[in-house]
N, C-alpha and C positions, 0 to 999 in steps of 0.2 A: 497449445501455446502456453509456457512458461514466462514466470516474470519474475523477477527478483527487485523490489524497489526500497530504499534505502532513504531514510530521514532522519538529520542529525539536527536535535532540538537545540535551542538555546536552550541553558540552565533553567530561567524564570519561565518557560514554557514548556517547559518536556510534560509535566502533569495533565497540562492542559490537551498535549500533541496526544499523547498515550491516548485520554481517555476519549478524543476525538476519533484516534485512530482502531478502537476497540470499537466505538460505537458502530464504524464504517463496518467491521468483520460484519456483525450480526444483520446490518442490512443487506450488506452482498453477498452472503452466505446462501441465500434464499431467489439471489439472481438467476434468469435460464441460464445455463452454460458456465457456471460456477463450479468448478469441481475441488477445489481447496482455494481458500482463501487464510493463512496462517501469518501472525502476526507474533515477531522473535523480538529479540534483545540483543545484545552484541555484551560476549563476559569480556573484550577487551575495550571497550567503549561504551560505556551507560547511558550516555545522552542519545546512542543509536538505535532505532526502531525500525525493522525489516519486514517489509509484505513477502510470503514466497505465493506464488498465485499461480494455478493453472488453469488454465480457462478453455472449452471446447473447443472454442474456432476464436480466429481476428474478431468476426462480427460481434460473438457474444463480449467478447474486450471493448470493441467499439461501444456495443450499448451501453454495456455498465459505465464508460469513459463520459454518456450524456447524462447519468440519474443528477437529480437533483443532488444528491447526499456526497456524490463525490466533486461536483459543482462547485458545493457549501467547502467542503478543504481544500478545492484547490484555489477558492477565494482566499482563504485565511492561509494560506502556506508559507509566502514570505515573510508573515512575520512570525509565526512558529518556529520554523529553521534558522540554522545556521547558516548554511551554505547550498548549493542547490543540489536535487534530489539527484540521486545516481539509479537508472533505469538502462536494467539487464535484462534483452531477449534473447532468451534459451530455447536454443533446439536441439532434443536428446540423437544422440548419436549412438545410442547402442539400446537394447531392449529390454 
């Protein structure tokens, strides 16, 4: 399972999104069923912050979707962002 999830900070908060959104890597890196967890930048839009995530099964998505640590951001989200999150599942079609 592939994810591509996409957050566009407001100005006064993108330091804050980033370092929120770093901290998240290092917790769910270490999740079961984690197998990349990468956090990008956008070189045509600087206030943009992309997870690319692949995760073993739905379930191991599921669980990480209950930890406390992603609970905590997705408390504070609306007012970090701009506009709402754009969330892409990916399923590879060639090998």
């Amino acid at each position: 399972m592939v994810l591509v999830v996409s957050f566009h900070a407001r100005p006064d908060t993108y330091e804050e999104l980033r370092r929120r959104l770093l901290e998240l890597v290092e917790l769910t890196c270490v999740e079961p069923g984690c197998l990349r967890y990468e956090l990008h930048t956008c070189d045509d839009d600087p206030l943009q912050l992309t997870f690319v995530e692949t995760w073993a099964s739905a379930d191991a998505h599921a669980a990480h979707d209950e930890t406390a640590h992603v609970r905590a951001i997705q408390a504070d989200i609306p007012r970090l962002v701009s506009r709402p999150l754009t969330v892409h599942r990916l399923r590879r079609i060639t090998r």
